[in-house]
N, C-alpha and C positions, 0 to 999 in steps of 0.2 A: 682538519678533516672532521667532519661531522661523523656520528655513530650510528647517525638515523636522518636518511634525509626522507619529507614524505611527499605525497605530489598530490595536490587535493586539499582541502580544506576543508569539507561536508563530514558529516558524523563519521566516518571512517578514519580518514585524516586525524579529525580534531582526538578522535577518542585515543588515536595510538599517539599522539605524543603528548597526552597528558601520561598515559602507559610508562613511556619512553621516558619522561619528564620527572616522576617518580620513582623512577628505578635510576635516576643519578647516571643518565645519558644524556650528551650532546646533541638534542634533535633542533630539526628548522620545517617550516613548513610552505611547500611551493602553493604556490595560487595565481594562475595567469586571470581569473576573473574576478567575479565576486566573493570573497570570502563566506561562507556558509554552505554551501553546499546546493542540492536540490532541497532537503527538505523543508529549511527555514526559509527558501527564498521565493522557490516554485515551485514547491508540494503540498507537505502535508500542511504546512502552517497554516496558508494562506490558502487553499483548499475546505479545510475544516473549521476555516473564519466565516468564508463564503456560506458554507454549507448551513453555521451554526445561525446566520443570520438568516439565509430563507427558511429556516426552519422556525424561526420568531415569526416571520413575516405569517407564515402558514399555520400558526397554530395560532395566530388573533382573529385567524377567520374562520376558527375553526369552534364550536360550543356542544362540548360533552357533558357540560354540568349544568342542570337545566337551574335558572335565576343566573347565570352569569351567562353575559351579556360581554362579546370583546369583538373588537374591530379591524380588520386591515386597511389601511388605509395606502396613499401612495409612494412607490419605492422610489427611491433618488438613489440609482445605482452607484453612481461617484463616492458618494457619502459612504457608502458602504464598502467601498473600494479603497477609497481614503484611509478609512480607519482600518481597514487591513495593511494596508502599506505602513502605517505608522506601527502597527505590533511588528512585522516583520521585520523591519528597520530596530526597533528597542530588541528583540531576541536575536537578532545580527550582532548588534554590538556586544551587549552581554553574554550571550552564552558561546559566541566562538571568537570573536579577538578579543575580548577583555579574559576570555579564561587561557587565548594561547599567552596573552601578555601578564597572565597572574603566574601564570610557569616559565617568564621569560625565554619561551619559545618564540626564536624571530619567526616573521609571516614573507617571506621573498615573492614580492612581485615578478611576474613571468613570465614567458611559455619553457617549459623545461622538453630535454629532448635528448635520448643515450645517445651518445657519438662509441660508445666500445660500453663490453659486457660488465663494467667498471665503473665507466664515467659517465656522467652525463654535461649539459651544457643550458646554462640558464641564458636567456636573453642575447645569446652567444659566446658568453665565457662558459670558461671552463668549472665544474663545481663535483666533487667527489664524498663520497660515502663509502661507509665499513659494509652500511647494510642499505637496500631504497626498501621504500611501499608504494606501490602505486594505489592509490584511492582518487580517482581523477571521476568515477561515475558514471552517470548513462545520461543519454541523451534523446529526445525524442524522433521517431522514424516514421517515414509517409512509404505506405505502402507503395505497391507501380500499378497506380490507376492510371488510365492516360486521363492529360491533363491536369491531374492533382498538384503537383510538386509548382507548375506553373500559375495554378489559382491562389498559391497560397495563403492556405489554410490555416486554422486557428490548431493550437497543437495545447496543452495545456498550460503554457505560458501565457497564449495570448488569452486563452479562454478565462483566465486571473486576474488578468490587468486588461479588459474588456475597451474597445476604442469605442462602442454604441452600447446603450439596452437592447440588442436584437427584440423584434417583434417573433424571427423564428429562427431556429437550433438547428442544423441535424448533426446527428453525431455519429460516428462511423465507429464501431467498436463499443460492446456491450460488458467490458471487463471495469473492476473498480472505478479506474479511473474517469472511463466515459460513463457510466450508471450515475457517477457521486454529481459530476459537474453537468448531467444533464438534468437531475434531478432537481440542483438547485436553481438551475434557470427556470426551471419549469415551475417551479412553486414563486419566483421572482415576476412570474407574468407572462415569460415566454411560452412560443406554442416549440415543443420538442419531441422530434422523430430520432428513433435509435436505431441502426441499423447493425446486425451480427451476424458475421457470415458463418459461423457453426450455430448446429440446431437448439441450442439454448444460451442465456447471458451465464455471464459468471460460471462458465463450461468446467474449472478445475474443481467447483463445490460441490456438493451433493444434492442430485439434482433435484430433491423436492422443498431447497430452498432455492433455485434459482427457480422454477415454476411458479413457486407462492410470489417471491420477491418479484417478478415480471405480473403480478395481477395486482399487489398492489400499486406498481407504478403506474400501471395504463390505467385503474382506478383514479388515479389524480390527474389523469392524461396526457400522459405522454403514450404517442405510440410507437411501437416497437413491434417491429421483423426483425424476428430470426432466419438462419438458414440463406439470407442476403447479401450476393454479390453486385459491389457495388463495380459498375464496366468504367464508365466517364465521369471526368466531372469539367463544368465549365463556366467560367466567369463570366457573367454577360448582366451587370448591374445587379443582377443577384448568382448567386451560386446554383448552375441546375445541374441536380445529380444523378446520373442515370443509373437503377439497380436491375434484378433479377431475384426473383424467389417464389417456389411455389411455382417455376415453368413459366411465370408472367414476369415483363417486363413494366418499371414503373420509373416514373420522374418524379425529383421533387426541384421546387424552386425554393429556395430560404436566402433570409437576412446575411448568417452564417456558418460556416462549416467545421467542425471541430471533428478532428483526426484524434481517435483514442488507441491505436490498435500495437502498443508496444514502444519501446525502447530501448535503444543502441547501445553497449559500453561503449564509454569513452579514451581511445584508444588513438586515434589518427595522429600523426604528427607526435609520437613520442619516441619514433625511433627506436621499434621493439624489436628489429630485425636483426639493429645494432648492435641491441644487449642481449640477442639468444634469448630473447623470451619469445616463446611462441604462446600460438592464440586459438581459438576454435572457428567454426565457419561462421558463427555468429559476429566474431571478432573480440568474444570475452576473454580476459586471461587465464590459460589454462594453470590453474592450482592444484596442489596434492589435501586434503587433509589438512593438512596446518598449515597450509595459504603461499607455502614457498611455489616459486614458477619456476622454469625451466629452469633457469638461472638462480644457482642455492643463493647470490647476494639480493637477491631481489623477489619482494613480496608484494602479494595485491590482496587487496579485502574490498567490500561492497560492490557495490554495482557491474564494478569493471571486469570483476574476476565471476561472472555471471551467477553470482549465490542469488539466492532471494531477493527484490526487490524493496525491502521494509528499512526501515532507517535504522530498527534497531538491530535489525541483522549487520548492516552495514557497523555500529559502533560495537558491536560483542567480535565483529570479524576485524575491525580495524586492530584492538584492544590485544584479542591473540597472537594476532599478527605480527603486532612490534614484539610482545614476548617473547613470541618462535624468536625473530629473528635478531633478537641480541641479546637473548641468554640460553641459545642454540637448545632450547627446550623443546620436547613434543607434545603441546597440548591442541588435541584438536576442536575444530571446530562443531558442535553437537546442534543437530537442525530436528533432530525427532519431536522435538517437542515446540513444533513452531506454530504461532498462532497465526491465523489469516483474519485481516477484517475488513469490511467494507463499509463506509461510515453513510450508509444509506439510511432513508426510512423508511421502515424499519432496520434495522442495520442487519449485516451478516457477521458474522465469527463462527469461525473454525476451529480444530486442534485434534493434529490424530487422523486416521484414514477415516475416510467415506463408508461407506454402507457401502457401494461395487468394492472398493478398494478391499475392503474386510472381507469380503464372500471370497473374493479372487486369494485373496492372500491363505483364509483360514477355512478350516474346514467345518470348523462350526462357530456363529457366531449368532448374538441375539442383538436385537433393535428395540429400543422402547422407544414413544413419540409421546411428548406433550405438549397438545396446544396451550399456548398465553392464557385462555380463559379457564385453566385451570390454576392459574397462578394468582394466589390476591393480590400481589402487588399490582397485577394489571389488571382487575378486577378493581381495584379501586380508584385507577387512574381515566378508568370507563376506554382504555386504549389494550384490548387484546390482540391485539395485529401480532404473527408467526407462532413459533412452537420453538422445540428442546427436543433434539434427538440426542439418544445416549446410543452407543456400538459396542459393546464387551465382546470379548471370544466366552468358550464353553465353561471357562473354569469364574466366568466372569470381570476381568481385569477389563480394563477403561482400554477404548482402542480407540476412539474417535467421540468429539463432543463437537455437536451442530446446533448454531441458533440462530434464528429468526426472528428479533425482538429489538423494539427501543433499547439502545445503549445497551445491544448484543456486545461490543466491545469489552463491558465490564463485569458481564454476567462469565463469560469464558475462563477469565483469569484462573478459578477453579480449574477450570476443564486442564488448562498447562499443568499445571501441577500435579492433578491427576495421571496425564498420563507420561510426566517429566517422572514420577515415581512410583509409575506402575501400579495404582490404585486399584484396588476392586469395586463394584458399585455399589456397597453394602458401608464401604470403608467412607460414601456422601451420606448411607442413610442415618450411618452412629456419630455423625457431627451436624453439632450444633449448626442452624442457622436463621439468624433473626428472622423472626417474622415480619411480612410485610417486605421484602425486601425483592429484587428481583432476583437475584443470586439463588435463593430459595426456592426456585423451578428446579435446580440442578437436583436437589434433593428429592423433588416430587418424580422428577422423571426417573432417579434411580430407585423409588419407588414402586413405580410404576410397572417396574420389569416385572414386577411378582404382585401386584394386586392392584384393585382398583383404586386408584386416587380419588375419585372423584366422594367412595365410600366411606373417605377418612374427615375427620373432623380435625379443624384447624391445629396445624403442629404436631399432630399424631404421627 
């Protein structure tokens, strides 16, 4: 009898039984498909490979520094696709079965499935544990358009592993995921339509980065309706899709269609009914805090168990998980300080409440805002695209940090921290940070709260 059996392979999985593996347990890890999960295989990996090469593609055709002279020239999407397959393939092997087999965790092939609150059943036999983890995942979901499900549509697997170079895009769903991969088609050659049925993209941010972040895209040309319900869609050598917005009704014809608008935990066919785990109407597993379900033998973490969506939520949630559940520990799981990011260009990251979120929550709260073009580092790269908002309450303490900038991703890092440990904005102004750098906005905009930046001279 194993001490930890887990169900899943993707960072959640993998994370708890190196956990498990390390704390001198008996753990095994199920896998009825590919081992790796969503994010090395059809996420972020190879998502942000895509991404990282139309974004070469578009800045050779791009000349901000006058005497240099660069070129676009023509895409051969395969090639480009190729060599993403090939990184995903090398970080498949290495970082999740070459590390379950550096822990001598076995990887069981399978569909795994609870026959009682106890047991479960691999491939049809019988197979039992002290404690399980469900890390099985999500999946992606087609809303109920009619005729959708029947055209079948591109969902972000297929839109990764591309069967044509479409000449045109449309994408149904204005969140990360549809933003990122319509983005990169659209800088690759294609002509790309966004379609979002709430009144702005990226609706959970603040909304005057999703306002800028929508002017620069249709700037590069993509267009994009919000507030659009899409009614039909229908297959007829090309994809035509019938919408609604603005009280007018509109068609479009395109190459292909790519459905961005959410995903499912992965749940069907595991026999939760059997093991007294119950679930919510989404079909996520319902967890307490430290990720136990209905059922004290059995835990869930990422995807499944409907936390956040981010891979690294999924391995800090896997990691607790096996903890909790085989040294009957209570450490919970802590999301306050969770960053969001959208790896668009310009990029978005988050950390902390929004500006509504702060008003609503606090009774007094300031806002500082700085644009790029007050940062040298973007000042020197002749690319001031977004801004830096900072959110304190009245005493000043860090409640939310917003950016809008090339490789906003890494400019945030700060902002966790700050408000992982309650910082004040004063506490960015008395630290050090390089100049030249872009991280160095963070300090100008908690400048900013209380004087003009613009009046200061470099590193003051």
């Amino acid at each position: 009898m194993y001490d930890l059996l887990i169900i899943g392979s993707g960072s959640a999985g993998v994370a708890a039984a190196i956990e498990a593996a390390e704390n001198g347990a008996t753990v095994a890890v199920i896998e009825a498909e590919t081992v790796g999960g969503t994010c090395v295989n059809v996420g972020c990996v190879p998502s942000k490979t895509l991404l990282r090469a139309a974004e070469a593609y578009h800045r050779a055709g791009q000349r901000p520094f006058k005497g240099i002279a660069t070129q676009a020239n023509d895409v051969d999407l395969k090639a480009v696709i190729s060599q993403k397959d090939e990184l995903v393939e090398g970080l498949r092997q290495a970082k999740y079965a070459d590390v379950l087999a550096s822990y001598a965790v076995p990887l069981l092939k399978g569909k795994a499935r609870f026959i009682s609150p106890e047991r479960l059943e691999l491939n049809g036999e019988p197979l039992q544990a002290k404690r399980y983890l469900i890390a099985s995942g999500a999946e992606a979901t087609l809303p109920p358009i009619s005729g959708l499900r029947e055209s079948q549509p591109w969902t972000y697997i297929e839109a990764l592993a591309p069967d044509i170079h479409p000449e045109s895009l449309l994408v149904i769903g204005g969140g990360p995921i549809g933003l990122e991969i319509a983005q990169a088609y659209a800088r690759l050659g294609t002509k790309v339509t966004v379609l979002e049925a709430l009144p702005r993209i990226l609706p959970t941010e603040d909304e005057a980065l999703s306002t800028d972040l929508k002017g620069y895209l249709e700037a590069e040309g993509l267009e994009i309706y919000t507030g659009a319900k899409v009614s039909a869609v229908k297959l007829s050598g090309k994809y035509e899709v019938s919408a609604e917005f603005n009280d007018r009704k509109r068609s479009f014809s395109v190459d292909r269609l790519l459905v961005a608008t959410g995903r499912r935990p992965r749940t069907q066919g595991l026999g939760l009914a059997a093991a007294a785990v119950d679930t919510d109407t989404g079909g996520a597993i319902k967890v307490n805090d430290y990720l136990a379900s209905s059922n004290p033998k059995i835990y869930a973490a990422g995807d499944v168990a409907g936390l956040p969506q981010f891979v690294y939520v999924a391995a800090q949630s896997g990691r607790i998980a096996a903890k909790n559940a085989l040294q009957n520990k209570a450490s919970p799981l802590d999301l306050s300080a969770l960053p969001r990011v959208t790896f668009s260009d310009p990029a978005v990251a988050a950390v902390g409440l929004t500006e509504a979120e702060a008003r609503a929550k606090h009774q007094d709260i300031r806002v500082s805002v700085l644009p790029m073009d007050q940062v040298p580092r973007a000042l020197a790269a002749f690319d001031t695209r977004g801004f830096i908002k900072l959110v304190v309450n009245g005493e000043g303490t860090i409640l939310g940090v917003h950016v809008l900038a090339p490789e906003a991703g890494e400019i945030i890092q700060e902002g966790i921290m700050a408000i992982k440990f309650e910082l004040n904005y004063r506490d960015l102004i008395d630290t050090f940070h390089p100049y030249l750098t872009a991280v160095e906005g963070l300090r100008l905009v908690a400048q900013a709260m209380d004087k003009d930046v613009g009046q200061l001279s470099c590193c003051a």
